[in-house]
C-alpha atoms as one frame of an Amber mdcrd trajectory, in Angstrom:
protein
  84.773 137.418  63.167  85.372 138.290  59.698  86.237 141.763  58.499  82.656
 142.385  56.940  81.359 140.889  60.341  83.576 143.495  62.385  82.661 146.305
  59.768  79.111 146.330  59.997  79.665 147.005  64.330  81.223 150.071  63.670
  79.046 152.759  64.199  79.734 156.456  62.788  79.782 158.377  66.039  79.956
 161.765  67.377  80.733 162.360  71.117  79.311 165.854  72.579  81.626 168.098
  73.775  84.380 165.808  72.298  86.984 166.590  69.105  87.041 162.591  68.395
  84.574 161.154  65.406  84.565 158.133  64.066  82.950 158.013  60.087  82.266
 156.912  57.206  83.917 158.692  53.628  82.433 158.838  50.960  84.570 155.493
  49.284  82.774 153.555  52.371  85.823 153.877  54.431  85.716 153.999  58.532
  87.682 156.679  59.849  88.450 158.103  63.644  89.734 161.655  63.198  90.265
 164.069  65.843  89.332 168.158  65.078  92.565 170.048  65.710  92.990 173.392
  65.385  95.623 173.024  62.543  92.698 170.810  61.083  91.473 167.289  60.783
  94.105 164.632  61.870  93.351 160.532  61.375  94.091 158.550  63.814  92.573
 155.505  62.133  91.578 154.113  59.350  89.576 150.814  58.218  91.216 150.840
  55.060  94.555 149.498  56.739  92.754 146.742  57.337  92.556 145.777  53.529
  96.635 146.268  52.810  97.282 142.987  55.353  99.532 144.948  57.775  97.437
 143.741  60.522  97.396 139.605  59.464 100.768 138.789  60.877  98.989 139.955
  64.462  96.089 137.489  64.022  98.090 134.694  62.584 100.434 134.779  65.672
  97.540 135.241  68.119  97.806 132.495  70.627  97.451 132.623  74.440  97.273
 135.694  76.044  97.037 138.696  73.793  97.900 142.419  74.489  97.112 145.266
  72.446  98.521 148.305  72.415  96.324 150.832  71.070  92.377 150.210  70.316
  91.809 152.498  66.775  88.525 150.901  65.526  88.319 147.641  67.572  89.420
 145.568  64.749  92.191 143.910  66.326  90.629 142.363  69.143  87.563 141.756
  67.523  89.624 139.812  64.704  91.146 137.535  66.675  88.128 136.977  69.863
  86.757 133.680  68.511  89.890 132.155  67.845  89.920 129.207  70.392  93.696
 129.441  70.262  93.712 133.101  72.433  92.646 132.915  76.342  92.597 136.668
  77.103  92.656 139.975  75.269  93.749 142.927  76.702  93.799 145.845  74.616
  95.452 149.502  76.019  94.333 152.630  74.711  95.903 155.689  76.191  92.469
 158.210  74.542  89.214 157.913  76.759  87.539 159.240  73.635  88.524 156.424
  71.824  87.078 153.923  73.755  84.171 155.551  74.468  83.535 155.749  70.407
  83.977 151.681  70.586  81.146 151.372  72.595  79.646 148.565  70.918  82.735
 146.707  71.768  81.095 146.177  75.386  79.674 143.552  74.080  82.085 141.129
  74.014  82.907 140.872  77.755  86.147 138.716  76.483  87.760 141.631  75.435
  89.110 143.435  78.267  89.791 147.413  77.784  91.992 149.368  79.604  92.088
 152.815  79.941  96.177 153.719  80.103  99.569 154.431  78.383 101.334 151.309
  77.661 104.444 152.382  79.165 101.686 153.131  82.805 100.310 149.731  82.382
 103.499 148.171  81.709 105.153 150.145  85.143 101.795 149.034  86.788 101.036
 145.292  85.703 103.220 142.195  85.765 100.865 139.844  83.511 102.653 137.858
  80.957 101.857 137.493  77.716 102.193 134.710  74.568 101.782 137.699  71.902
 101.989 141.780  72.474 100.777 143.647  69.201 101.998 147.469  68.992  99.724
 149.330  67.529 100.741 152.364  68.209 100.576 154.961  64.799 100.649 157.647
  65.372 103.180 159.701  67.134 104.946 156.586  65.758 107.990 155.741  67.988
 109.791 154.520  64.975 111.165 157.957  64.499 112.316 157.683  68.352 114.959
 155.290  68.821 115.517 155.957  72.510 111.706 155.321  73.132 111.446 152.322
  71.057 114.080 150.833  72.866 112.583 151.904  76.402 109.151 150.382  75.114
 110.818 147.181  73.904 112.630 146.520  76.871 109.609 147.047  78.772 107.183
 145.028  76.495 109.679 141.973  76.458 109.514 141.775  80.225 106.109 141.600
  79.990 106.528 138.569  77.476 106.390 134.656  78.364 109.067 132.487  77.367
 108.484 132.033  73.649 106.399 135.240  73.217 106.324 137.221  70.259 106.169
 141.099  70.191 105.212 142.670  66.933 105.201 146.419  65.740 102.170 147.390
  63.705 104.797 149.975  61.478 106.761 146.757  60.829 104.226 145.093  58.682
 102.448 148.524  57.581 102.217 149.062  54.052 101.547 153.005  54.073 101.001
 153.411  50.434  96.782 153.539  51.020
C-alpha cells in the first residue's frame, strides 16, 4: 500500500471510557495521544512516517516479519502486499491501541497480538527473517541493561540470516 493509501484508513477515533485518541491536527497530521494527568502525551505520530525512519524496515522486509509495537498500523500495512513477506506479526503491549486500529481487521494477513514483547518472546518460539522494534516511547535506548535483555531475546527469536532493526536507530527526531 502506499502511504496516501494507508493514510486515508486511519480513522480519528475516540474510545469511551478510554484516555487513548487517535486524530487529526490541524497541519493534517495523524496522531495517537493518551490524556494523562500531567497532560497530553503522543505516542504516535504519522508525520514520522514522512522523515524515512521507517524505510529501512520495509526495504528489509522479507519472510516472516515481527513487529514490535503497532502505533498507527503503518508498518504492517506498508509492507502487507509485498510478495516477498509470508507472515506479519505485529505486538502491541496497549489494548487501547489496537482497538483504535480497528480497521486494520481487515487485512486478515496481518496478525495482532495483544502482549509485551519480552511475554511473547518468553511465550513463543517462531522464527523470524526480519524483527522491527518499534518501540518509542519509554525508549529502551536510555536502558542499556534492557536493551541488551531485549536483544538477546529478539536474536533468539531470529533465523539464520535475520535482521533485527531498532526504530530509534534510523529515527530522525528533528519533526
Amino acid at each position: 500500500m502506499t502511504s496516501q493509501e494507508i493514510y486515508d484508513l486511519i480513522q480519528t477515533t475516540e474510545l469511551d471510557g478510554s484516555d487513548w485518541h487517535i486524530f487529526r491536527d490541524v497541519e493534517n497530521v495523524f496522531l495517537i495521544k493518551r490524556d494523562t494527568p500531567e497532560g497530553d502525551y503522543v505516542y504516535m505520530s504519522s508525520q514520522i512516517w514522512k522523515n524515512g525512519s521507517h524505510d529501512v524496515m520495509i526495504e528489509a522486509a522479507v519472510g516472516d516479519i515481527l513487529i514490535a509495537g503497532l502505533g498507527l498500523g503503518y508498518d504492517a500495512l506498508a509492507i502487507k502486499d509485498k510478495p516477498e513477506v509470508t507472515s506479519i506479526d505485529v505486538v502491541e503491549i496497549q489494548q487501547d491501541v489496537i482497538t483504535l486500529n480497528a480497521h486494520l481487521a481487515d487485512f486478515p494477513d496481518i496478525n495482532i497480538i495483544h502482549s509485551s514483547i519480552m511475554s511473547y518472546f518468553d511465550t513463543n518460539e517462531k522464527l523470524y527473517d526480519v524483527i522491527w522494534m518499534d518501540i518509542f516511547p519509554g525508549d529502551i535506548s536510555y536502558f542499556p541493561e534492557e536493551k541488551d535483555i531485549l536483544t538477546t531475546a529478539a536474536n533468539n527469536h531470529l533465523k539464520e540470516g535475520g535482521k533485527l532493526l531498532f526504530w530509534r536507530q534510523f529515527a530522525k527526531l528533528s519533526l
